[in-house]
N, C-alpha and C positions, 0 to 999 in steps of 0.2 A: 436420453430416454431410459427410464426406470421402471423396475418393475416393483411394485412393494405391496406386499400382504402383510397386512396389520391387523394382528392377534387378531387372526382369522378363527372364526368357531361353524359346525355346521352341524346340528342335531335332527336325528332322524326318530321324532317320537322319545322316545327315552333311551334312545341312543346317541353317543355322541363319536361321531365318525372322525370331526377334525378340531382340536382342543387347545385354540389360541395362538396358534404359531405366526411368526412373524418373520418374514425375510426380505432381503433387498436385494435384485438383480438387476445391477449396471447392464448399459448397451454394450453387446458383443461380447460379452460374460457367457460362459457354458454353464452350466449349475445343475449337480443333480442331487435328484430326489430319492433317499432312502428307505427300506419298509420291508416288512414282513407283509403277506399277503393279508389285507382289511387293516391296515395301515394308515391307512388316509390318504396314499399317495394321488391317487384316480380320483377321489374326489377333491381334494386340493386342483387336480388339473381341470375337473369342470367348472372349479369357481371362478378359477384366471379367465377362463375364455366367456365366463357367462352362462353356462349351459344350468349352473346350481347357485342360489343367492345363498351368501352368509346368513347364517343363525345370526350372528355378531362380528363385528370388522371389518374392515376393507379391504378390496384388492385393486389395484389401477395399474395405466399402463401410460407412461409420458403423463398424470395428473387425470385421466381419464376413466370412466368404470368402461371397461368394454364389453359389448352387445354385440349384436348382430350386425348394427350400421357400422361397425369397426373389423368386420369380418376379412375384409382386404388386408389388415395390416396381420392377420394371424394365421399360421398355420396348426395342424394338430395333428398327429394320428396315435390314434385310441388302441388302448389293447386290443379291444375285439374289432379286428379289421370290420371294413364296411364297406368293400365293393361291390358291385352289382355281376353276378358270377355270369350271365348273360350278355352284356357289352362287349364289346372288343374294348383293348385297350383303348386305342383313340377313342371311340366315341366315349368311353367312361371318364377319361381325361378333359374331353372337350368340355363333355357335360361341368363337372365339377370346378373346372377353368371360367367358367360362364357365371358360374356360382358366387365365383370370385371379384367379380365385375371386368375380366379379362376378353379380349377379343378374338375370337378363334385363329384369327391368323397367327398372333401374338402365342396362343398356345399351342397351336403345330409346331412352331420352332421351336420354343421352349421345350415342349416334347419330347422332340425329337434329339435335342441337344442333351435332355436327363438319357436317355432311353440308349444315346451311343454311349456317355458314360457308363451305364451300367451292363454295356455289354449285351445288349437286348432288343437290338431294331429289327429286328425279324419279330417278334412280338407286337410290335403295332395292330397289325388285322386280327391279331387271336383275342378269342373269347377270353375272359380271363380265368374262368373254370377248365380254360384247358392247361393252366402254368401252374408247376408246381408251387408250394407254399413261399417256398426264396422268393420266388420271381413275383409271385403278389404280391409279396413285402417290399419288395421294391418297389410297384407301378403303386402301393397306395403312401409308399415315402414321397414318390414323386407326386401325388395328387395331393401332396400338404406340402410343395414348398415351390411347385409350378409357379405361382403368383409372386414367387419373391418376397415371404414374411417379415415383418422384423421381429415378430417375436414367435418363434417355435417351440412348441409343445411336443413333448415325442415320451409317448408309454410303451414304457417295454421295447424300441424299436429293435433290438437284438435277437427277440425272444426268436429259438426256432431255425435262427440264419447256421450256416455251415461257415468253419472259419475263413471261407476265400469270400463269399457274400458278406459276414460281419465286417471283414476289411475294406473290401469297397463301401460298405455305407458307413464304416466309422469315416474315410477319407472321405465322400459326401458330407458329412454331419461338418468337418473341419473346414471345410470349402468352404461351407455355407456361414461359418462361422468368419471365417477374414471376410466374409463380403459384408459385417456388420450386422449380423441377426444375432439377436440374444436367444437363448438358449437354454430350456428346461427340459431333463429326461430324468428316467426312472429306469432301473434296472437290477436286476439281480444279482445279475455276472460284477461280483466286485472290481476284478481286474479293468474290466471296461471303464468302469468310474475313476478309478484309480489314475487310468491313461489319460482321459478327456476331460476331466472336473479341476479347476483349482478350489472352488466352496460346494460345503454339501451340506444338505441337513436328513436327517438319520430320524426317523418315525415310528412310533411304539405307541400301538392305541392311539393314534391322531395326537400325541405328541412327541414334543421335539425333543427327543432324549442329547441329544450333540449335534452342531453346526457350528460352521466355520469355516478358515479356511484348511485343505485337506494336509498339507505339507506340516502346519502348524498343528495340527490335532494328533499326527503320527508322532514325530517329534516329542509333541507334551504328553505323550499317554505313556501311562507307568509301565503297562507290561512287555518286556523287549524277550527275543527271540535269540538263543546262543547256537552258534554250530561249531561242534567241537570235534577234531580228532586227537588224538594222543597216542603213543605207544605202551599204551597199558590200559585196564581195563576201567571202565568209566561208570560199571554201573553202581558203582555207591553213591554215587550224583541222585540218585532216586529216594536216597535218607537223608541227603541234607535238605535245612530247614528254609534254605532261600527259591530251593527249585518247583515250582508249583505243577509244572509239568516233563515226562520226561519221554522223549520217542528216540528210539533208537534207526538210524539210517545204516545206509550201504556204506559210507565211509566214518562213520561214529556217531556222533548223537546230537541229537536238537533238544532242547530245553528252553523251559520256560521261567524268568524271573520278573518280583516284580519293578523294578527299575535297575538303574545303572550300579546301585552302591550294590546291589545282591552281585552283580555279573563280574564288578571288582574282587569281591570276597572269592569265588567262587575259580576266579583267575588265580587268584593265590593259593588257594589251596592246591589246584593243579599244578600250577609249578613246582610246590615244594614236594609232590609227587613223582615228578618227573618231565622230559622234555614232551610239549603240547607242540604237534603240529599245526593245528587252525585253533583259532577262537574270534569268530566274528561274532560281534552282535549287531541284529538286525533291526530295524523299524519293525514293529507292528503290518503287517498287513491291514489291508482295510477290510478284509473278509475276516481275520480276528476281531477286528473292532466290535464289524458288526454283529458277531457271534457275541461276543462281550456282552454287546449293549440289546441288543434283541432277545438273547436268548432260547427259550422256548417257543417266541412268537415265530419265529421261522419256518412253521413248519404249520402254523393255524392257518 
């Protein structure tokens, strides 16, 4: 089962929000979605599920466009939560369970089985306006994957979580993931991607500025990262012509080149300076990448 958008476009009036992008997401594939905020990410995630038709292209899921009568096989949860702050949990779960075409008994257990997972069964009979902002992020993770999706949709699901919450539902997200659901999320927090992504595509102005796989894209990008100590002073590294950046740390300096031939040069000339304690050079982060390749959108 496949997921493939093809040169997908979606225009709003004389706006164009998502501008031809195409990707392919094998079953039980994690895949995320990159972007500055008005991006395209979010409405890329309402074409997949059907909620916004293409301006131009397709999107299917196993050969299929999916609707509403395919609602069983999808889960979602959307940046802006959407629980009913009046419910208890249970009844908000059962409700949405039902939605699903699930059986209330079928979703008591299930339930109740998220719900010891996350640490939270004394939560069942509370309203959900009485749980802090974690703990709804939690109960509305669990009302997108109660039914057992195969294909999840998850925006921004980090946003907001404290690092012991982030961790239990990235270990959710992986759980659900060996159990064969494919897998689309959006996020901010690069590290998160970083951890959970092997392919990503990266979005500027509803296009596809880079996509691929994530391992291969760090590797082939020209600009690497050096950490250097030495016993001697290092900041004439700031006049040579290969160092494009230069930060000085607690134990010597971080610089920036832009490929491997600058980082060799640059080794030579410290040596013939004198003995160099460290000199690694590092992969690119993906939060460089993105800063790289987004730029000023970062912040629109």
């Amino acid at each position: 089962m496949t997921l493939i958008i093809d040169n997908v476009e979606k225009q709003f009036g004389n706006h164009t929000a998502v501008n031809g992008i195409s990707v392919s997401v094998e079953k039980g594939q994690m895949f995320g979605m990159l972007g500055a905020n008005g991006a395209g990410k979010t409405t890329t995630f309402r074409m997949i599920i059907g909620l916004l038709e293409p301006s131009n292209g397709t999107v299917t899921w196993n050969g299929q466009k999916l609707s509403y009568k395919y609602t069983n096989l999808i889960g979602y949860l959307p940046e802006e939560r959407g629980l009913y702050p009046k419910l208890t949990v249970r009844d908000q779960l059962i409700y949405l369970g039902k939605l699903k075409g699930m059986k209330k008994n079928v979703i008591i257990d299930e339930m109740r089985l998220w719900l010891e997972r996350f640490k939270v069964t004394e939560y069942e009979t509370k309203k959900v306006e009485e749980l802090s902002k974690g703990n709804q992020q939690k109960i509305q993770f669990i009302a997108a994957v109660l039914h057992k999706p195969e294909l999840l949709i998850l925006d921004e699901p980090f946003s907001g979580l404290d690092p012991v919450n982030s961790d239990m539902l990235k270990a959710a997200v992986r759980h659900i993931q060996d159990q064969g659901t494919t897998i689309v999320f959006s996020s901010h927090q690069m590290n998160n991607v970083e951890e959970m992504c092997e392919d990503i595509i990266m979005l500027k102005r509803g296009k596809a500025v880079l996509q691929g796989n994530l391992t291969e894209i760090k590797r082939g990008y020209g600009i690497k990262t050096v950490s250097i100590s030495a016993d001697y002073d290092l900041s004439f590294l700031k006049e040579q012509n290969q160092v494009t950046q230069y930060t000085e740390t607690k134990n010597g300096v971080k610089i920036q080149v832009e490929n491997e031939d600058a980082a060799k040069e640059i080794f030579s000339i410290l040596a013939d300076k004198g003995f160099v304690r460290k000199f690694e050079v590092e992969e690119p982060s993906l939060h460089d990448i993105f800063i790289d390749k987004v730029g000023g959108d970062a912040n629109e």
